[in-house]
C-alpha positions as CSV (number, residue, x, y, z in Angstrom):
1,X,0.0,0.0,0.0
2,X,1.3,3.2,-0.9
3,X,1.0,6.5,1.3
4,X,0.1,9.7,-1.0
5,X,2.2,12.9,0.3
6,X,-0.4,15.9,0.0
7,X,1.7,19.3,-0.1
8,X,-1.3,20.9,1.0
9,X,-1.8,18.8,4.8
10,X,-0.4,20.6,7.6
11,X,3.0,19.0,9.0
12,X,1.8,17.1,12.9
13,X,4.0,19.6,14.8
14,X,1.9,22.7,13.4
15,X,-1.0,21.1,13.9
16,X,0.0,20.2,17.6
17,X,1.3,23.7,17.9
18,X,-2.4,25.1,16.7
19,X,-4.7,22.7,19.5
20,X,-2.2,23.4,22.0
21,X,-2.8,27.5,21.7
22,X,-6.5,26.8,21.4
23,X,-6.7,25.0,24.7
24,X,-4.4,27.4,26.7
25,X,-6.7,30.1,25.0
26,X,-9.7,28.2,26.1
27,X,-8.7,27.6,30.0
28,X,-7.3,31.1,30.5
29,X,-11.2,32.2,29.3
30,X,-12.9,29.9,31.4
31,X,-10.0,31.0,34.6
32,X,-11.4,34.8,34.0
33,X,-15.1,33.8,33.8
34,X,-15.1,31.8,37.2
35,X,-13.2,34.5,38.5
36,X,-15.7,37.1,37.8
37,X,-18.3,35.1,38.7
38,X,-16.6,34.5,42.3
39,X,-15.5,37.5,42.6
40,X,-19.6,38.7,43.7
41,X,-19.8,36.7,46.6
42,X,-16.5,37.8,48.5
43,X,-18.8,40.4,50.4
44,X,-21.2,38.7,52.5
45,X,-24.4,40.1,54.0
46,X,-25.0,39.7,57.8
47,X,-27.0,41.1,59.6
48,X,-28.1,40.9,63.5
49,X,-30.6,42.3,66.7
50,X,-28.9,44.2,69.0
51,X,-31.6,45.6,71.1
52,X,-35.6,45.6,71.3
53,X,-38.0,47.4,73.6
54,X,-42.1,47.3,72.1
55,X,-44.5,49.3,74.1
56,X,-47.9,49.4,73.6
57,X,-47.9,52.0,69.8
58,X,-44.1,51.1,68.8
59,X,-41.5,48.3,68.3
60,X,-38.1,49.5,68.4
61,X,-35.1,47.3,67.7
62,X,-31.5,47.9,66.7
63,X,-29.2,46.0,64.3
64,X,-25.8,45.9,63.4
65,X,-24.5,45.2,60.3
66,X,-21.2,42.4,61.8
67,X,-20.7,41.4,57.7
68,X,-17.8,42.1,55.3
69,X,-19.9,44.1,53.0
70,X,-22.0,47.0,53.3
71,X,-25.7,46.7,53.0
72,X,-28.8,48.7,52.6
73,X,-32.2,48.0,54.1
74,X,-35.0,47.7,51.8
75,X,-37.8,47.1,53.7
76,X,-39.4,45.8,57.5
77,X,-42.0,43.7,57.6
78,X,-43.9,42.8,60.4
79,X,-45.6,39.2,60.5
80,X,-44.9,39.1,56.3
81,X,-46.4,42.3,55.9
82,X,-44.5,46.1,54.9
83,X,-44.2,48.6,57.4
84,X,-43.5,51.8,57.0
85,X,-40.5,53.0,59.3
86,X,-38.3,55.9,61.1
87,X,-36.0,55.3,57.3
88,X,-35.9,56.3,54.1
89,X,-35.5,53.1,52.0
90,X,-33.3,51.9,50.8
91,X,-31.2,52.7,54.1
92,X,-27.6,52.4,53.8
93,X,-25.8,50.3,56.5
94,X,-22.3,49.9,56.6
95,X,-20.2,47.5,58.0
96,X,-19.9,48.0,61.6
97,X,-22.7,50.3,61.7
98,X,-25.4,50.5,64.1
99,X,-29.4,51.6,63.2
100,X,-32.5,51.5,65.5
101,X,-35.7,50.9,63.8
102,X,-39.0,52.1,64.9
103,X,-42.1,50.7,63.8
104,X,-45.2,52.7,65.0
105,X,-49.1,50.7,65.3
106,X,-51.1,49.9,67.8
107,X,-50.2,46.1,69.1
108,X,-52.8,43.9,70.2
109,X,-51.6,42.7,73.9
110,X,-50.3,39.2,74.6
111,X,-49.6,38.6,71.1
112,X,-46.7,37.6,69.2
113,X,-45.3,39.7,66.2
114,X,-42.0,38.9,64.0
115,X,-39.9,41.1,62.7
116,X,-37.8,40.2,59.3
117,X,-35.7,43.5,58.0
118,X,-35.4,42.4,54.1
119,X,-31.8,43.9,52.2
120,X,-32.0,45.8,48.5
121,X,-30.3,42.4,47.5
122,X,-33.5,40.4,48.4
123,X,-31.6,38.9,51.9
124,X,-33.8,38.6,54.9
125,X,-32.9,38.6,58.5
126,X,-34.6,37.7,61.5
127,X,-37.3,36.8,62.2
128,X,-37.4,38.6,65.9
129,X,-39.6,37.4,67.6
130,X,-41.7,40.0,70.5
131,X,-44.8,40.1,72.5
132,X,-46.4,42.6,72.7
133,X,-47.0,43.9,76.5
């Protein structure tokens, strides 16, 4: 059996040249994307209840913001529902920080009433749990 010599193939150390660039090309695109992508959840958002006193027309509580990211409060709710606060939303929080919510409505005695504080990137804390006196 005789071999034919094309003229126009490209020599095996070319070739091997050519997938070896392609792959090294590849894996340095793929090393940038999973770095990007990990790069978004170095911060993380924390968030805890310092402090709450509720009285018979307010809830106030405190939380500190112990994360390695700043964060900003979106909303309170109170047993799932929105309540309208002493903030301006969305309220900044930085790490570190310190803020004391007040939540003003009448509260029904003897009863229990959670508090979840929701972040602008959709995190939820709590719930804290208080009866009302």
């Amino acid at each position: 059996m005789k071999i034919l010599k094309n003229s126009k193939a490209l020599s095996p150390v070319v070739a091997s040249i050519i997938l070896i660039a392609v792959t090294v090309a590849v894996s340095i695109a793929v090393a940038a994307w999973m770095g990007a992508l990990s790069f978004n959840f170095m911060g993380t958002e924390q968030m805890t209840f310092t402090n709450s006193v509720m009285t018979n027309t307010t809830a106030t509580f405190t939380v500190r913001n112990p994360g390695s990211s700043d964060l900003s409060i979106q909303e309170v709710r109170v047993d799932g529902n929105v309540y309208s606060t002493n903030m301006t939303t969305p309220y900044p929080l930085p790490k570190g920080a310190l803020v004391t919510i007040l939540v003003t409505k009448t509260w029904i005695p003897g009863v229990q009433y959670e508090f979840t504080v929701i972040t602008a990137k959709g995190n939820t804390f709590g719930p804290l749990v208080k009866t009302a006196p």
